[in-house]
C-alpha positions in Angstrom: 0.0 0.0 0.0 1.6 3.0 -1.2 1.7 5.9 1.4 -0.9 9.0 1.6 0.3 12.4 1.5 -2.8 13.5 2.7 -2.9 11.5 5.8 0.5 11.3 6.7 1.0 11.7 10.8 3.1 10.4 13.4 2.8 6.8 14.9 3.8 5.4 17.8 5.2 1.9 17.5 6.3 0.8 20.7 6.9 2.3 23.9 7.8 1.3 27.9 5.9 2.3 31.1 3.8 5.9 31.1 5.0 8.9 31.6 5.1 10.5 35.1 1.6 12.6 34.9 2.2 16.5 34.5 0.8 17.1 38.3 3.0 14.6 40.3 4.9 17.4 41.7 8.4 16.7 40.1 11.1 13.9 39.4 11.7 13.4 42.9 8.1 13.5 44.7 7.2 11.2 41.2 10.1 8.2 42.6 8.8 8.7 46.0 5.4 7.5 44.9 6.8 4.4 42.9 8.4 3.5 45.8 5.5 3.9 47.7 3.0 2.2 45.1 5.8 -0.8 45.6 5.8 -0.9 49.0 2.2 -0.9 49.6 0.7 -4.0 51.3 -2.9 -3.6 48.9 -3.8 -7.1 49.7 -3.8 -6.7 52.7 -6.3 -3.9 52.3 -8.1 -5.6 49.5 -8.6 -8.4 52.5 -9.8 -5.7 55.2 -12.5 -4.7 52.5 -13.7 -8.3 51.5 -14.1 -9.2 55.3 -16.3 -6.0 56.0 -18.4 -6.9 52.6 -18.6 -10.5 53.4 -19.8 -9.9 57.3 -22.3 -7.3 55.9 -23.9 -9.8 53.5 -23.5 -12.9 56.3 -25.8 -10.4 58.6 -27.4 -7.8 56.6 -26.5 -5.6 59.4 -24.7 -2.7 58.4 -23.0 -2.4 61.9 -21.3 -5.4 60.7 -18.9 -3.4 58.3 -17.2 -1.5 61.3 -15.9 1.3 61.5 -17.0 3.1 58.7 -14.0 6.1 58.3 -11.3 3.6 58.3 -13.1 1.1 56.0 -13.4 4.3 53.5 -9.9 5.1 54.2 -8.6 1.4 53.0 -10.9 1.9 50.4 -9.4 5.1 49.3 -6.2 3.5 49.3 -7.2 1.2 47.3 -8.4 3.1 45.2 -5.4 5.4 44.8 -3.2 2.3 44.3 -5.3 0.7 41.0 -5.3 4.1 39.6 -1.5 4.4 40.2 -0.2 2.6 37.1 3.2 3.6 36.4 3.9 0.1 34.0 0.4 0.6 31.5 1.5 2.1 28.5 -1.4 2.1 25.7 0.0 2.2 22.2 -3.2 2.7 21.1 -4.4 6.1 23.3 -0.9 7.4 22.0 -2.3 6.7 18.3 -5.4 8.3 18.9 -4.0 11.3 20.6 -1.3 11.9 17.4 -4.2 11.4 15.1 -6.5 13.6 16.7 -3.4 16.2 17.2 -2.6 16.1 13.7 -5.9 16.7 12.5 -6.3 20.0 14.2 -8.6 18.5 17.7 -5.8 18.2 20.1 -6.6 19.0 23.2 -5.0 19.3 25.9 -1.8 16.8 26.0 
């Protein structure tokens, strides 16, 4: 397939591990977090979460999940940690983003 001048833009053909987002307050505060997200014990909140939701289902009490503010702080955790995901890389988004750049209805990066 010969190549179109008129639809000519850059691809992205591979790629490793996303980019630190514009907001994570510098190189430094952005290794601090992976070395949080690493350190983080999430099963062990994952498991704190699935106890509260199985007793509340066993009783149909909703005493039975607890403390409420600490169950929604390991939930916020947990939370925090799945939307933490410095190893994704989507080829694909990238694509759509050059596309959508190179045809004038870019956006914000």
């Amino acid at each position: 397939m010969a190549p179109d001048p008129e639809s000519d833009h850059p691809i992205c053909v591979a790629g490793r591990r996303a980019a630190p987002p514009e907001d994570c307050g510098g190189a430094w505060n952005y290794l601090e977090q992976l070395q949080r997200h690493e350190g983080h014990l999430l099963w062990q909140d994952i498991e704190t979460v699935a106890t509260a939701v199985e007793r509340f289902l066993d009783t149909g009490d909703r005493s039975a999940l607890g403390n409420l503010d600490a169950l929604r702080a390991v939930m916020a955790r947990v939370e925090a940690y799945t939307a933490f995901q410095p190893e994704r890389f989507d080829r694909q988004a990238i694509n759509a983003r050059l596309r959508q750049w190179t045809n004038g209805a870019g956006g914000e990066a």
